[in-house]
C-alpha positions as a Python dict, from the first residue, in 0.01 Angstrom:
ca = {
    (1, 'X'): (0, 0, 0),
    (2, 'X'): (3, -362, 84),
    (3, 'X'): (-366, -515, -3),
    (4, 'X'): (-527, -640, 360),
    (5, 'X'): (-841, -765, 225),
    (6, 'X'): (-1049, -777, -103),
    (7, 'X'): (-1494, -738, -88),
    (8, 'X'): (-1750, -835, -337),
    (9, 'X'): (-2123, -721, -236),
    (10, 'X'): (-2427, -823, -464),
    (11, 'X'): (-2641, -551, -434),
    (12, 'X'): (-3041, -540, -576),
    (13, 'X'): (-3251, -264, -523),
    (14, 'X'): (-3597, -218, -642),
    (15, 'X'): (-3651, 22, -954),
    (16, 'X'): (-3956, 232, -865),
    (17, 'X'): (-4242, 177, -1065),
    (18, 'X'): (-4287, 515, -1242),
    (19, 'X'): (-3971, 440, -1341),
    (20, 'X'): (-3960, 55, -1471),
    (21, 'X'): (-3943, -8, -1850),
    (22, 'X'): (-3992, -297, -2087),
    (23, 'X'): (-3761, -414, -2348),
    (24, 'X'): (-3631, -722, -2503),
    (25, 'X'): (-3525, -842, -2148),
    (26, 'X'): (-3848, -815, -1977),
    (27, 'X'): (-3999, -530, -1743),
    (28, 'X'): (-3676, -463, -1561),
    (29, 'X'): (-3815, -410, -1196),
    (30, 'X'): (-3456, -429, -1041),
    (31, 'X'): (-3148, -298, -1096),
    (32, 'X'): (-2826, -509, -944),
    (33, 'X'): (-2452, -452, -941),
    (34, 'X'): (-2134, -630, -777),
    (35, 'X'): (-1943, -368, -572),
    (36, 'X'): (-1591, -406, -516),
    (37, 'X'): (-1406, -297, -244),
    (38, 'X'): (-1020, -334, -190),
    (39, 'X'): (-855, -223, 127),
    (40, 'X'): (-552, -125, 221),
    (41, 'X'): (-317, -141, 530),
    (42, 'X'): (-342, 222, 562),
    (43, 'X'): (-720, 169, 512),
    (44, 'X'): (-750, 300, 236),
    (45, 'X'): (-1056, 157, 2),
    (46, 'X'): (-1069, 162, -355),
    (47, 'X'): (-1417, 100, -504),
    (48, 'X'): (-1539, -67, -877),
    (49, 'X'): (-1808, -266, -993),
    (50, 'X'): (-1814, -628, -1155),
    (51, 'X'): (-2123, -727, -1419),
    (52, 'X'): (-2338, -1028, -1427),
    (53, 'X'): (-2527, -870, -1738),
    (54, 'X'): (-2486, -570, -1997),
    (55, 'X'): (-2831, -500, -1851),
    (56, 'X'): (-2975, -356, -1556),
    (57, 'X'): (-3058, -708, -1374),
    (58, 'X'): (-2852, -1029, -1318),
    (59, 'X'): (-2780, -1264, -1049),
    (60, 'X'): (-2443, -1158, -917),
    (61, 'X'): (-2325, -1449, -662),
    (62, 'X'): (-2100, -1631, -890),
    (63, 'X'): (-1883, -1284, -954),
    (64, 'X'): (-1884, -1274, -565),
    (65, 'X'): (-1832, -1640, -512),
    (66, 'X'): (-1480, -1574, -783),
    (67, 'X'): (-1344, -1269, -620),
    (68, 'X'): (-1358, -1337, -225),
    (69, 'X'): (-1290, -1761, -292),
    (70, 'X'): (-1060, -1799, -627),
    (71, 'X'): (-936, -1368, -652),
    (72, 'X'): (-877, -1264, -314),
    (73, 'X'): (-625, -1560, -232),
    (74, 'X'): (-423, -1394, -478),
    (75, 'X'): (-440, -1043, -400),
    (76, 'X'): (-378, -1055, -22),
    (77, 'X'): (-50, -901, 61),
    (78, 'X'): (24, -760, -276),
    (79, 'X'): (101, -404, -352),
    (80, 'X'): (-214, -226, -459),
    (81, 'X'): (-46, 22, -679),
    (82, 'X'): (133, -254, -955),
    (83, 'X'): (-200, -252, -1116),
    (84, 'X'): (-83, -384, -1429),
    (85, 'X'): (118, -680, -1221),
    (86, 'X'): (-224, -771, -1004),
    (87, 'X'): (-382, -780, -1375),
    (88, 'X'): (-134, -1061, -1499),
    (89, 'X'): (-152, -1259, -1179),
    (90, 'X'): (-486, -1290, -1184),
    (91, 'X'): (-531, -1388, -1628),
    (92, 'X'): (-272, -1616, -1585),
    (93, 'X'): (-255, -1814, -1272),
    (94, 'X'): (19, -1990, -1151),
    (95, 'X'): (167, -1939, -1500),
    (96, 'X'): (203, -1547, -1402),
    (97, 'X'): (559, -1581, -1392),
    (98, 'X'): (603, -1716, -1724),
    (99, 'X'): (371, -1454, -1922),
    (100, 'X'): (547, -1136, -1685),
    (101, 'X'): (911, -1308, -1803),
    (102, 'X'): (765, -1405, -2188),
    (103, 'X'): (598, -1084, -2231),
    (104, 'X'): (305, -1258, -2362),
    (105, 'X'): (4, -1429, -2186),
    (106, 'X'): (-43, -1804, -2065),
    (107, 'X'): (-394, -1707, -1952),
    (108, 'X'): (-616, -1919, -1741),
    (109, 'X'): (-940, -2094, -1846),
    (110, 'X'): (-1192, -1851, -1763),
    (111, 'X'): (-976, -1587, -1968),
    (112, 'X'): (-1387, -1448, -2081),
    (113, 'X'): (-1683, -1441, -1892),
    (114, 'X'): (-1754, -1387, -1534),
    (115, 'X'): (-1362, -1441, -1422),
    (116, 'X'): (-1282, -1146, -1625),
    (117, 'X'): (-1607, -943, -1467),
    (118, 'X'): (-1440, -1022, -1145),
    (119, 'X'): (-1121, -897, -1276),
    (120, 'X'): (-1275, -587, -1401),
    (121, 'X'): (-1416, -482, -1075),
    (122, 'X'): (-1099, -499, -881),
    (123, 'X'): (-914, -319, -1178),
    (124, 'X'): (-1103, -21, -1141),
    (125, 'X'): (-1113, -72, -755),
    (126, 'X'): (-682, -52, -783),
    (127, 'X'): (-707, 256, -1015),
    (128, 'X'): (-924, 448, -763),
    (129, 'X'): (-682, 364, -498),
    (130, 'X'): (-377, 465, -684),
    (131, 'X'): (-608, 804, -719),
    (132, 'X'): (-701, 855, -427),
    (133, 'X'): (-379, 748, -231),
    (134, 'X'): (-186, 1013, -519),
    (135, 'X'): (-454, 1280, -436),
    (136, 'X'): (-543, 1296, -812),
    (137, 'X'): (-815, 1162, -1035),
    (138, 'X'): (-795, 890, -1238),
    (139, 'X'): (-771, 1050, -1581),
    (140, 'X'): (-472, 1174, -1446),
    (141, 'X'): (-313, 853, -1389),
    (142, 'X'): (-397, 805, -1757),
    (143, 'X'): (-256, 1041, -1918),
    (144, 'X'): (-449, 1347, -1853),
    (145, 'X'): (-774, 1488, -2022),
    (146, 'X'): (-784, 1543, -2376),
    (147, 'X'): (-1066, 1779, -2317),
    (148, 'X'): (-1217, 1999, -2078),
    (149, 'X'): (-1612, 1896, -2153),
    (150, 'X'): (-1728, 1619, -2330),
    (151, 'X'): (-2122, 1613, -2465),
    (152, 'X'): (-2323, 1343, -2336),
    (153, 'X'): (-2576, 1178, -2496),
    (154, 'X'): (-2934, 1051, -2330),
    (155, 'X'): (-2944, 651, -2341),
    (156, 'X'): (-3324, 539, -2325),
    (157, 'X'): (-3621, 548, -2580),
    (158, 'X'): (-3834, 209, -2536),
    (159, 'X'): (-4160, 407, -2602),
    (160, 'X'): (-4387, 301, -2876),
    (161, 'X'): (-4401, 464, -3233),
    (162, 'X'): (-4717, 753, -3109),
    (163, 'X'): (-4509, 886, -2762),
    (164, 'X'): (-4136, 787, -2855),
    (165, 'X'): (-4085, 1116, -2978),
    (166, 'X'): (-4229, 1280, -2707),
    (167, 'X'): (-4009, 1058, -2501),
    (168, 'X'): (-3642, 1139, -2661),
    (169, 'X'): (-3808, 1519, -2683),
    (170, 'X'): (-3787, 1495, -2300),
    (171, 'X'): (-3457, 1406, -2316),
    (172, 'X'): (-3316, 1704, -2531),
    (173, 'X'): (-3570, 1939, -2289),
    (174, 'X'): (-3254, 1865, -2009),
    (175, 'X'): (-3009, 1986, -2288),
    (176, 'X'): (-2872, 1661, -2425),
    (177, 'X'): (-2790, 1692, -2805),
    (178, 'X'): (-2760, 1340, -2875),
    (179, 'X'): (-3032, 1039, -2781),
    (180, 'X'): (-3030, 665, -2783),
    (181, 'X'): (-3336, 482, -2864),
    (182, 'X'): (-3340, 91, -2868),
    (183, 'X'): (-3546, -125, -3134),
    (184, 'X'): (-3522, -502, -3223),
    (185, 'X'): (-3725, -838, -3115),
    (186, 'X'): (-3909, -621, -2798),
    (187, 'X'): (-4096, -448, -3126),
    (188, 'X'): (-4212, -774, -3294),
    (189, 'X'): (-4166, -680, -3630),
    (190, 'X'): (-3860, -499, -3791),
    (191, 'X'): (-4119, -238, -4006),
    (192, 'X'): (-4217, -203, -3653),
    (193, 'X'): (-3857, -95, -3539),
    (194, 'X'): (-3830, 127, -3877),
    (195, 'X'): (-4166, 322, -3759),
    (196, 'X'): (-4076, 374, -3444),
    (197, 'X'): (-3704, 500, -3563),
    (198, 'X'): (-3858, 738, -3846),
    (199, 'X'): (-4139, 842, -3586),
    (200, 'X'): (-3830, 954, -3393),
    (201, 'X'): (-3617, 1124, -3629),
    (202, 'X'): (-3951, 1305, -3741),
    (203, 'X'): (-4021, 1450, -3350),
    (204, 'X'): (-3623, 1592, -3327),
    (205, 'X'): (-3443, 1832, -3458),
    (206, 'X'): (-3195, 1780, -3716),
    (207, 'X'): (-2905, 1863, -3478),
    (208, 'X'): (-3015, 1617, -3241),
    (209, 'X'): (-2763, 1283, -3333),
    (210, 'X'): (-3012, 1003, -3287),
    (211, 'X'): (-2851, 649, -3206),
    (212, 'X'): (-3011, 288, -3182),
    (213, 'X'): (-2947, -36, -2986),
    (214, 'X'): (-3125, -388, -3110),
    (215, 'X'): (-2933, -519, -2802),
    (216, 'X'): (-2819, -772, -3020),
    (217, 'X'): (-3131, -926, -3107),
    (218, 'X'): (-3178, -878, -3513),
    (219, 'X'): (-3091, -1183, -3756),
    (220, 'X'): (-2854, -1041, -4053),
    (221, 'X'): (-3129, -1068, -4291),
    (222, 'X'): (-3322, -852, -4036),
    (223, 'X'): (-3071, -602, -4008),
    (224, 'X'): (-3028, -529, -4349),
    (225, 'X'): (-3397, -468, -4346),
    (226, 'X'): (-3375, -236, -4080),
    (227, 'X'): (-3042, -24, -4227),
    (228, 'X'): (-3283, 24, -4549),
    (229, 'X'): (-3569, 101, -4395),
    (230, 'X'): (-3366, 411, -4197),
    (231, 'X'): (-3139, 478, -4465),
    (232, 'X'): (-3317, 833, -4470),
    (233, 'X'): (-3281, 917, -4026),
    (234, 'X'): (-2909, 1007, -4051),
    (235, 'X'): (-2854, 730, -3740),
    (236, 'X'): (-2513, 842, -3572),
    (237, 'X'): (-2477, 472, -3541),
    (238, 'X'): (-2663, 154, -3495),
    (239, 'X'): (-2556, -34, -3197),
    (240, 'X'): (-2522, -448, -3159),
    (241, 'X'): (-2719, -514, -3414),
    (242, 'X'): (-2658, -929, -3404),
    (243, 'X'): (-2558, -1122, -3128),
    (244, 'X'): (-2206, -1072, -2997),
    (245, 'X'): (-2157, -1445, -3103),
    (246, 'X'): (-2182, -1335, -3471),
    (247, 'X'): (-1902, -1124, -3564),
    (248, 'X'): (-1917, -1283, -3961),
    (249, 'X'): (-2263, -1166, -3976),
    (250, 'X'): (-2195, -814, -3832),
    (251, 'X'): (-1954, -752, -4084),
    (252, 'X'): (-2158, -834, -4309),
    (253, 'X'): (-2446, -613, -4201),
    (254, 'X'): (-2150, -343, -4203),
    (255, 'X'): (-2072, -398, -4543),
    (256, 'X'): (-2398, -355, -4675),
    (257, 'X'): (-2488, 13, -4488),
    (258, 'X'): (-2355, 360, -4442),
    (259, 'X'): (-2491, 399, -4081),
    (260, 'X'): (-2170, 349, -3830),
    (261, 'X'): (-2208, 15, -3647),
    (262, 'X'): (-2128, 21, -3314),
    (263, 'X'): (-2081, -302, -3045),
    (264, 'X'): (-1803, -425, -2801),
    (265, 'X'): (-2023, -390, -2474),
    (266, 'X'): (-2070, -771, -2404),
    (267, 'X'): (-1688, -816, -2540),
    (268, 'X'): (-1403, -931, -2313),
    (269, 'X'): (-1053, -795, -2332),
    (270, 'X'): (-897, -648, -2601),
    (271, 'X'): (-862, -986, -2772),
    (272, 'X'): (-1209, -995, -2820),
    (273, 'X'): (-1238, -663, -2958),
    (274, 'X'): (-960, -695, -3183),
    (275, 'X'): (-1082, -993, -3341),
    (276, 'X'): (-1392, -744, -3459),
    (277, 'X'): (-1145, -509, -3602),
    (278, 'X'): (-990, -774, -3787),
    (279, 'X'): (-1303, -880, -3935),
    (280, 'X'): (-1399, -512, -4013),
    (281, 'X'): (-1707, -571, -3784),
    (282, 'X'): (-1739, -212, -3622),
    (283, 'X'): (-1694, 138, -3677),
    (284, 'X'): (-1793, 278, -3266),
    (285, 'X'): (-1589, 44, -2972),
    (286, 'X'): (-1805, 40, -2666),
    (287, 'X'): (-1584, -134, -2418),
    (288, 'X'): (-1718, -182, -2054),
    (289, 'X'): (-1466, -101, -1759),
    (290, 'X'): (-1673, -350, -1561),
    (291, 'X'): (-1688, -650, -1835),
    (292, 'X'): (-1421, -564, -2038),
    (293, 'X'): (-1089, -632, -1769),
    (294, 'X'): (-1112, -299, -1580),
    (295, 'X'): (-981, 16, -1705),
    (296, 'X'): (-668, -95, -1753),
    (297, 'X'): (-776, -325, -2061),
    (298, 'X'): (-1024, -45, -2174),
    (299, 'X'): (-725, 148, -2183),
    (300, 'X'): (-560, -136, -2449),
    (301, 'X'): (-931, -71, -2617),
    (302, 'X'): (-881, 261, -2639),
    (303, 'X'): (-535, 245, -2797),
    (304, 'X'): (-690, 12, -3057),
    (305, 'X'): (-945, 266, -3135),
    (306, 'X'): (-699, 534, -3178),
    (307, 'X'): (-454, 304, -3394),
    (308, 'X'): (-807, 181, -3641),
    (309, 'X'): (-875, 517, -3663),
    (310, 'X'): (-1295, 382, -3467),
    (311, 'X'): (-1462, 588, -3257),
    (312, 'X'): (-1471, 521, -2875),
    (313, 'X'): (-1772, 560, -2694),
    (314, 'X'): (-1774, 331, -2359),
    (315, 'X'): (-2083, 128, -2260),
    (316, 'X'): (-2171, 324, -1952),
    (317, 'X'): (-2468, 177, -1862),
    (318, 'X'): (-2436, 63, -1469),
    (319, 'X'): (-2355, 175, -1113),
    (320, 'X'): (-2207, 516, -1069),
    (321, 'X'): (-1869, 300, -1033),
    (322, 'X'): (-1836, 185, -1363),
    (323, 'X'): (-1966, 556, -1505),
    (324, 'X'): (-1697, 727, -1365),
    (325, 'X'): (-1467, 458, -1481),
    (326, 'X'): (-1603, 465, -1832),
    (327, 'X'): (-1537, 868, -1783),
    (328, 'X'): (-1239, 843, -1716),
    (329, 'X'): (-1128, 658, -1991),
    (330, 'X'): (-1333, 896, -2218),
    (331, 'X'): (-1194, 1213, -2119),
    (332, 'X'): (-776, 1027, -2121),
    (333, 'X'): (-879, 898, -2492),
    (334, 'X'): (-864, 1115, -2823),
    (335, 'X'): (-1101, 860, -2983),
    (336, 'X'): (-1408, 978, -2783),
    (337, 'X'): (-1699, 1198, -2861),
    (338, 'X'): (-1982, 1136, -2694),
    (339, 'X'): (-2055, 987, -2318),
    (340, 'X'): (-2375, 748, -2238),
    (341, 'X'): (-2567, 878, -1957),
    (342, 'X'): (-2898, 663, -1883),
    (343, 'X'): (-3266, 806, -1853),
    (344, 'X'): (-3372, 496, -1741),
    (345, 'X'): (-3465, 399, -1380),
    (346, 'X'): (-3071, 380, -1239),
    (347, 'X'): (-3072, 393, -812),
    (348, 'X'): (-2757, 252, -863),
    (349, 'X'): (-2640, 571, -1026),
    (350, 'X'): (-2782, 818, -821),
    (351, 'X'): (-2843, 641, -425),
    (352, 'X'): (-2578, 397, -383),
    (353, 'X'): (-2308, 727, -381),
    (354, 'X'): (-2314, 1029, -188),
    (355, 'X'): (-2172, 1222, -480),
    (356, 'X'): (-2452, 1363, -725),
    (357, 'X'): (-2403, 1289, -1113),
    (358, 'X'): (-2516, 1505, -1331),
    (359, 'X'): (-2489, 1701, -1688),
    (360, 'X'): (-2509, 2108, -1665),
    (361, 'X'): (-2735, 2267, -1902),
    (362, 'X'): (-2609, 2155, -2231),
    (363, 'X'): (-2586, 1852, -2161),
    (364, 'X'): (-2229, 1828, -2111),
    (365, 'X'): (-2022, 1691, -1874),
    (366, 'X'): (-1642, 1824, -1723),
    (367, 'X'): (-1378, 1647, -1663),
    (368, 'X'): (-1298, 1414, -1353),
    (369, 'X'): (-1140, 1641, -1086),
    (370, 'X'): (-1142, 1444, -773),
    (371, 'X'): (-931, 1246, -671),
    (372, 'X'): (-992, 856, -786),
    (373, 'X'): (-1304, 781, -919),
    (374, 'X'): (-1419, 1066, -750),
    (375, 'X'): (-1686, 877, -541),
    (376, 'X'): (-1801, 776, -224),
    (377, 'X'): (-2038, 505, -89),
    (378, 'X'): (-2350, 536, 72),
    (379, 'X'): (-2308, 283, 305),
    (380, 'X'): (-2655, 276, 447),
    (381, 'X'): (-2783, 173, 106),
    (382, 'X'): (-2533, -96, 88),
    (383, 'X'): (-2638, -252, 438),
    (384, 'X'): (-3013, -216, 282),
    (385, 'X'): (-2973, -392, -30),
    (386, 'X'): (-2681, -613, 22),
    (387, 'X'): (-2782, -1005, -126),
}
């Protein structure tokens, strides 16, 4: 399985207007991605995505520029299926040879940030080879399921305080149990946030577990304010409340509430998320395969979570790619509960694959049983929206 060449696409593609929303970062009219493709001499292709942004929208051409010009050099000629090996060449360098005989990392500069995006695409891309190539899924390759269904929960709710109720309500109506509503600076005010939140909790039923995501945008006075003013919602967690930047003042915020804080989606490596443990910053890990290093480090994320006793719930916001990687990782983890799935305008969930993703009834969602990722690319909609 000798790697013959390594891809990076930018793809944009126009969110339909029905289906645009505004929040903190704007009205979010497109939705882009980085697709990865690795090939093989046998020509077999393994497929992941690489993030510009946590978010929906985000220029992509420097994570392209770093995987076909700094990444692919690398790669060329290697064997696709020492996934752990192509990791280590590409965080350290030319220095690879010391951290593989050291058994400890001399990492390169751009050990965060885009590099590692980069990284994380054609991790995931090498894992659905290995799949695929092995004729079994992924979760497979990682230990096997720890479950056989796994509840999902309906990321969304940017409504305002008189139809966000209805809103989440038309989540549950598809059988999710569990909803995700996001508050912060898009509301102005943080009594704003606290009306919208207790508008919410008001409109569901008390079995419904209601989360919420600031994005990251609250100050740690403003925080506080907000865990008060919802002390009474029974929140199954509050995500990112301050910026990723401010892991002091997250603890803090931590300190001062019962409601489970939740962050590590804009974190790279396990390092990163580490460091929050250490600081007592979290009590819900939400690594992303496609920021985080790939599956392979949210597999070292995963082991933390099961070692701090933290819940796991990956950030699966993103292409149908980095879903099914986030899956996979779910369903191979004891840590995990609950599964994002997004209700918000997503063709890169549902067009760019000819696979259809969906919950059944209850809102749950079975295991991975094809092999890989379990997907396949519409390539006409690549050719379409390709930067």
């Amino acid at each position: 399985m000798k790697i013959t060449n390594v891809e990076a696409f930018w793809l944009r593609c126009p969110i339909p207007k029905e289906k645009q929303h505004f929040s903190d970062y704007g009205l979010l009219t497109n939705f882009d991605m980085t697709l990865v493709v690795v090939t093989t001499d046998s020509g077999l292709q393994g497929f992941g995505e690489a993030k510009a942004a946590v978010g929906s929208s985000g220029s992509c051409a420097s994570i392209v520029s770093c995987i076909e010009n700094e990444i692919k050099p690398i790669l060329i000629g290697k064997d696709a299926r020492h996934i752990s090996r192509i990791w280590e060449h590409i965080y350290n360098g030319t220095r690879d040879h010391y951290a593989l005989s050291r058994g400890r990392k001399f990492p390169i500069l751009g050990r965060r940030g885009l590099t590692v995006s980069a990284m994380s695409g054609i991790d995931t891309a090498l894992w659905d080879l290995k799949g695929k190539a092995l004729g079994v899924p992924v979760v497979e390759l990682l230990g096997g399921s720890c479950r056989e269904q796994m509840p999902a929960y309906a990321s969304g709710g940017w409504a305002k305080a008189d139809a966000i109720g209805e809103q989440l309500l038309s989540y549950t109506s598809k059988g999710f149990s569990g909803v995700k509503m996001r508050v912060g600076i898009m509301d102005e005010t943080v009594q704003a946030s606290i009306t919208r939140v207790k508008a919410a909790r008001e409109a569901l039923p008390d079995h419904i577990k209601l989360m919420t995501d600031a994005h990251g945008t609250f100050s740690v006075p403003e925080a506080k304010q907000f865990c008060r003013g919802v002390a009474d919602c029974n929140l199954y967690w509050f995500e990112e409340p301050l910026s990723p930047d401010n892991r002091a003042g997250t603890a803090e915020v931590r300190a001062s509430t019962d409601i489970p804080i939740a962050a590590g989606e804009s974190e790279y490596t396990a390092f990163d998320v580490r460091d929050m443990i250490a600081q007592r910053a979290l009590d819900v890990i939400q690594p992303d395969c496609a920021i985080i290093g790939g599956i392979t480090e949210a597999m070292r994320v995963a082991q933390l979570a099961h070692t701090y006793q933290l819940e796991l719930a990956p950030h699966c916001w993103g292409s149908a790619f980095s879903f099914m990687a986030g899956v996979s990782v779910a369903f191979a983890s004891p840590s995990a509960n609950v599964i994002e799935f997004s209700l918000g305008g997503n063709p890169m969930m549902y067009d760019l694959v000819q696979e259809q993703i969906a919950v059944d009834a209850n809102g749950m969602l079975s295991e991975p049983d094809k092999p890989g990722l379990g997907l396949t690319p519409n390539w006409a909609f690549v050719k379409e929206f390709k930067q």
